[in-house]
N, C-alpha and C positions, 0 to 999 in steps of 0.2 A: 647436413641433410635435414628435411621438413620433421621426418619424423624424429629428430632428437631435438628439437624446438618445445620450449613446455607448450602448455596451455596453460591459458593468462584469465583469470576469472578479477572481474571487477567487482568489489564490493565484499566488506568479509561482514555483511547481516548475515542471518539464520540461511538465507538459499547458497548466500557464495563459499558459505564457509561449510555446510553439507554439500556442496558441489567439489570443493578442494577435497574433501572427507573422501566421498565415492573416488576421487581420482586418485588417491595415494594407497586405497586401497587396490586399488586397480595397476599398482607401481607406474603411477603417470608422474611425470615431472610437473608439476602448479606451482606458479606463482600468484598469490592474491595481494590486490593492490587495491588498498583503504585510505580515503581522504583522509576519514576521521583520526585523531588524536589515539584510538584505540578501538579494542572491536566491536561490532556493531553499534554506531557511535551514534546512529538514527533511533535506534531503541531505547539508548542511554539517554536521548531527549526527552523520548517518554516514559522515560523510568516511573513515573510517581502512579502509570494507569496501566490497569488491571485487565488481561487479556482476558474474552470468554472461552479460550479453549485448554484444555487441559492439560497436563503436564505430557503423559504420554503422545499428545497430541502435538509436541511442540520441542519433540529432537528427532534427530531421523537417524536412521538405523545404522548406517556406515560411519556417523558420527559417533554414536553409542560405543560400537564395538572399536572404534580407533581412541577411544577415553577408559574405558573400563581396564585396560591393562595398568595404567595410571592412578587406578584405586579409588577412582570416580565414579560413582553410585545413580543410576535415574531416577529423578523426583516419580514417584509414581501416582502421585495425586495432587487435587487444589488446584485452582487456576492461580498461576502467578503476575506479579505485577512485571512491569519490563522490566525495572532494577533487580528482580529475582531471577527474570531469565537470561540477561547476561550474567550474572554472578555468577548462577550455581548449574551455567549450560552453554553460553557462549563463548564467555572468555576462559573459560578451562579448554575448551575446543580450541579457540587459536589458539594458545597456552603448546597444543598438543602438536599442534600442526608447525608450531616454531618460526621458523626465517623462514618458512615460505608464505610468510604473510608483511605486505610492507603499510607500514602506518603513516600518516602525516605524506600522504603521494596521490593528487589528481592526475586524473586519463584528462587529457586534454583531445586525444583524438584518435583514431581507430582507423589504419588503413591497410591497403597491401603496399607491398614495398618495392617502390617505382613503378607506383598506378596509380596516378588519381581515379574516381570514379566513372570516367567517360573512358577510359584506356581498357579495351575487350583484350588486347592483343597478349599470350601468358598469364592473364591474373591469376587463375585456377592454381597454377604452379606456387605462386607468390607467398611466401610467409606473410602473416598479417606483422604492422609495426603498430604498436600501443606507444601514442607521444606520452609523457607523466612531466608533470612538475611537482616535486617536493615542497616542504612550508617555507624552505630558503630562495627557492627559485631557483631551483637546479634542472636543469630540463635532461630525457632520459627518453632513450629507444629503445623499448624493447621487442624484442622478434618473438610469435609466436605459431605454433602452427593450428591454431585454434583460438576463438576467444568467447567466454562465456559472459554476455552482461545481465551482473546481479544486483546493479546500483541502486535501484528503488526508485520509487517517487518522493520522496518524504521531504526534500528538499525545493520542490516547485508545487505547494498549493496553488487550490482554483482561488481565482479571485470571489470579491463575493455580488461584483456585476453579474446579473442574468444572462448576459448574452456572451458572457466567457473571456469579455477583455475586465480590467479595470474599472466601476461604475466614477460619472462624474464626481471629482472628489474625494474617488479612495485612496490614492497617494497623496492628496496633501491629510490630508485625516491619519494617516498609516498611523500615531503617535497612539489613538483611541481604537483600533482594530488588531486584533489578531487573527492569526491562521490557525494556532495551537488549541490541546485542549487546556485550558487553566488546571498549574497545579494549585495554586493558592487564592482565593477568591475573597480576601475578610477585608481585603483594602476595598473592594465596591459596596460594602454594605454600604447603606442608606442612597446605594444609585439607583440609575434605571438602565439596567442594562440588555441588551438585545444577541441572541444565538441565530443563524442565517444557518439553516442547512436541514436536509430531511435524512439523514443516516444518524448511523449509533452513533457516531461519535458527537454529532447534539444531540443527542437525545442526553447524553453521558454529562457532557456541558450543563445543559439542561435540570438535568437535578441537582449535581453540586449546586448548583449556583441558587434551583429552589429551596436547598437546605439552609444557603444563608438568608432566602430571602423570611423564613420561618423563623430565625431568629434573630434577624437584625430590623426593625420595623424602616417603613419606608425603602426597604428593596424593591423594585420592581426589575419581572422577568418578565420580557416578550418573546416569544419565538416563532421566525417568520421560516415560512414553507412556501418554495418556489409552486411547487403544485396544488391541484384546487381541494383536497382532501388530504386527511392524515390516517387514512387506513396500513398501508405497508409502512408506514414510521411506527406505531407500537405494536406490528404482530400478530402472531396467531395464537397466542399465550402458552397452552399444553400441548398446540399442535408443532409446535415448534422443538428441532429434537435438539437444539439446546440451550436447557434450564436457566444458564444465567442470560443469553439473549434475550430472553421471554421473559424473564423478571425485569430487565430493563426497560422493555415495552411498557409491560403494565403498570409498572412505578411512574413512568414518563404519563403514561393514559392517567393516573390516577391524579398527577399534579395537577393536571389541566384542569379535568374534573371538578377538584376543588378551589380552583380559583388561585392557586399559587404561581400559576404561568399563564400568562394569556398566551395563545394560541393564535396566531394570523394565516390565512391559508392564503392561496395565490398570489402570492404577493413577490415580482419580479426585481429585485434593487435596480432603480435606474442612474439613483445620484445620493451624495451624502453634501449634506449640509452643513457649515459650521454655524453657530451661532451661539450666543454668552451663555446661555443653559447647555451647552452641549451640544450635540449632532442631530440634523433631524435628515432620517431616512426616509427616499423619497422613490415608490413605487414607479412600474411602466405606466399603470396606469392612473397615476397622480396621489394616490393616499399617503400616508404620510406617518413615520412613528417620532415624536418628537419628543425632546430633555433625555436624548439619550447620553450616558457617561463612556459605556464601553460596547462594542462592537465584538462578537466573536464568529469569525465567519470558515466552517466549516463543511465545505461543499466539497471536498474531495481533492485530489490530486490528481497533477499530470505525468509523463515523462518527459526528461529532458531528452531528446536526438541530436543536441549538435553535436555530442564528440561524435558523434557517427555519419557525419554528413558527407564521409566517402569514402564509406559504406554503400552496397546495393541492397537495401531493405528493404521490405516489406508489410506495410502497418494498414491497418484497417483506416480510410478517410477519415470516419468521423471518431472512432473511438479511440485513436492510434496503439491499439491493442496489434499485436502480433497476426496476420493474416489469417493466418490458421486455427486459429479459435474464437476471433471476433464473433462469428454471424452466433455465436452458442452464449455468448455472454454478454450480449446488447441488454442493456438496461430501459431500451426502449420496445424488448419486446416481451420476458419474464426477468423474474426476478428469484425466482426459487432455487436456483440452483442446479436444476437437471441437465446437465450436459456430459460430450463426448470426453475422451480421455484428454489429458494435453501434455502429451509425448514429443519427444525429438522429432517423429515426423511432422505431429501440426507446429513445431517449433519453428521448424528447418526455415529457414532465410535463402535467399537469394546467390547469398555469399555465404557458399558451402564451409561450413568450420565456425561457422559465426551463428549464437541460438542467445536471444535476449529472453531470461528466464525471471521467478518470481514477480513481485509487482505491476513493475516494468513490464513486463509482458501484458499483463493485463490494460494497458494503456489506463484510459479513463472510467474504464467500467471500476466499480466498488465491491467487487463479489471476492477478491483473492482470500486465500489463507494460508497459515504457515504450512500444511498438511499438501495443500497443492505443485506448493514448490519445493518440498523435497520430493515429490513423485516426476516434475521437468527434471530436478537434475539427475537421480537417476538412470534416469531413461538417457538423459542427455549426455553423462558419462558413460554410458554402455556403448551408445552409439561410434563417441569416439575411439574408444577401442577397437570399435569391429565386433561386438557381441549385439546383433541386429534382434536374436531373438529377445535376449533381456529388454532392449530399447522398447521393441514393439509390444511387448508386454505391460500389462494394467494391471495396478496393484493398489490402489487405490477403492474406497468406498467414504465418502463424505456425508455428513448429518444434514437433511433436509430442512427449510425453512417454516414449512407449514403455511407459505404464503407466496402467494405471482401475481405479482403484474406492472405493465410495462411502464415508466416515466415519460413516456415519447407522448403523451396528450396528460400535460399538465390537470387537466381539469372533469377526466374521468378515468379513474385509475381505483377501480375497485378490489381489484385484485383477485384471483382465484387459482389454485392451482393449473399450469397451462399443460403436465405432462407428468407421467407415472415415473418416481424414481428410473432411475436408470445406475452403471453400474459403478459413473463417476458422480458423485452430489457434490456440487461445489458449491456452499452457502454462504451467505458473509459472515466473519468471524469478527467482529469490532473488539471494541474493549469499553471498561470499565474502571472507574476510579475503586480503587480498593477503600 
């Protein structure tokens, strides 16, 4: 029968592995299925940078209460580095959770079982099949009567072309660009190296990289900004309700300031150059940053959808966020954070049993946080149960920006608050190099 089929949760990061949590507490049968070598193996990338949100801010509550019998204690302060919060908060959670977490195993695809996507005829009826390959290449069916995708984006960065494909050039260059933030940066001193992106996470780039350039002489830092001002890049300083975001900002303002990072606005990558000095980056509109050594281009991430391509989903065109909470998270219309709740209803997909949560869900917008997506899977896990009033339920309250406005007109974008707290504040939570 459907209902003795688990639920098959993709991804054991901080959402899938709080979604496994709510469901075992709920005596649901989960199976969670992780590419990585171990858990949350996206995090362990970025072990060496330093999250702006807080400890309490960054376990969820069914997780808590299914560890604590285990004699596992909650950090209750400090913002920790990703190395700290798998250690002492993720991998004690799979730890807990046991075999029902498999490692070293890609979703290669997500479907109902003897349906393709064009077939109406009983899908509703259909167990979902989740194809997997293990690291041997072992291939594997498994049936389930629900599937939660938790996978993330962290594996498909944006390129650092303006117009969203590859700029002329950036794969044969790939050798001198990254997508990462750098953990080590002492090998570019005496370079000239260049950061592409208007979020924390250059901003984060950014300083390290002006700390070496303060003590190694002959560093140079560039930092190019798709849009025509740098006002939403450092913030609203104290009106910002949190502290270390807002120090980020103004330490990044302060670099400029003094001349330790030149600062380029409008500036669209259209092509990368090789030549005997290095790379020379080459604008929409013709300008030029030349003798560059290293490239770090940090413009955001996507979602992957092919394992889901039969799948009946539902993504916003341009953001490929989830239907249901796109139009509240457009980054091209604020940016503060004020929006509605984002529950199993605005989850709910096409294909009943199927809600792509955390990241993922947010398609290309930059606003998620760890706090948002433990409140999808609850709600998410409620749902499948049948407890409609938990689902529908809002329990969330999120720390405001202190700052809005839209990126959709690159070149006036001043920013001001567009709307009064409300009773979900979703901010962006970046990180930091500890």
């Amino acid at each position: 029968m459907m209902s003795e089929l688990p639920v098959v949760v993709i991804g054991a990061g901080p959402q899938g592995l709080a979604a496994a949590a709510r469901l075992v507490e709920r005596d649901e049968n989960v199976i969670v299925v992780e590419r990585g070598q171990g858990p949350a193996a996206a995090v362990a990338e970025w072990g060496h940078v330093r999250l702006f949100s807080a400890w309490p801010e960054l376990t969820d509550a069914a997780a808590r209460r299914l560890l604590e019998p285990t004699g596992w204690t909650a950090p209750d302060s400090g913002c920790p580095t990703g190395a700290e919060w798998v250690d002492s908060y993720l991998a004690p959670l799979a730890d807990a959770l046991g075999e029902r977490v498999h490692y070293a195993t890609t979703v290669t695809g997500v479907a109902r079982q003897g349906r393709d996507k064009v077939v109406d005829g009983g899908r509703k009826g259909q167990p979902f099949v989740v194809h997997t390959v293990s690291a041997d290449g072992q291939e594997s069916r498994v049936l389930a009567r629900a599937v939660i995708d938790a996978s993330g984006t962290w594996a498909l960065p944006n390129p650092a072309g303006a117009d969203g494909y590859p700029a002329l050039g950036e794969a044969a260059a790939s050798d001198l660009i990254s997508y990462r933030i750098p953990a080590d940066v002492s090998e570019l001193a005496g370079s000239h190296v260049v950061v592409v992106g208007a979020g924390h996470s250059a901003a984060h780039a950014v300083l390290r990289l002006s700390e070496l350039a303060r003590r190694a002489p002959g560093t140079r830092v560039t930092w190019i900004l798709r849009r025509g001002e740098a006002t939403n890049v450092f913030g609203r300083g104290a009106r910002d309700e949190l502290p270390e975001r807002a120090a980020l900002g103004s330490r990044a303002r302060k670099m400029v300031d003094e001349g330790v990072v030149e600062l380029v606005t409008g500036f669209r990558v259209a092509e990368f150059r090789q030549a005997a000095d290095g790379l020379t980056v080459v604008a929409e509109d013709g300008r030029e940053v030349a003798g560059v050594g290293r490239v770090f281009a940090l413009t955001g991430f996507r979602p992957d959808t092919e394992m889901l391509r039969e799948l009946r989903i539902d993504l916003d065109p341009a953001l490929e966020a989830v239907v249901g909470i796109a139009s509240e998270i457009d980054p091209n219309i604020h940016s503060c954070g004020s929006v509605g709740a984002t529950g199993a209803r605005e989850l709910a997909q096409p294909e009943q049993g199927f809600f792509i949560v955390g990241a993922k869900s947010y398609g290309r917008a930059p606003t998620f946080l760890a706090l948002t997506g433990f409140e999808q899977v609850r709600s998410v896990a409620a749902h499948l149960v049948g407890d409609h009033e938990a689902a529908g339920r809002s329990e969330l309250v999120l720390p405001d920006t202190g700052v809005c406005g839209g990126s959709g007109d690159f070149d006036d974008n001043a920013g001001s608050c567009c709307a009064a707290p409300s009773t979900i504040q979703i901010g962006a939570r970046p990180v930091t190099v500890s």
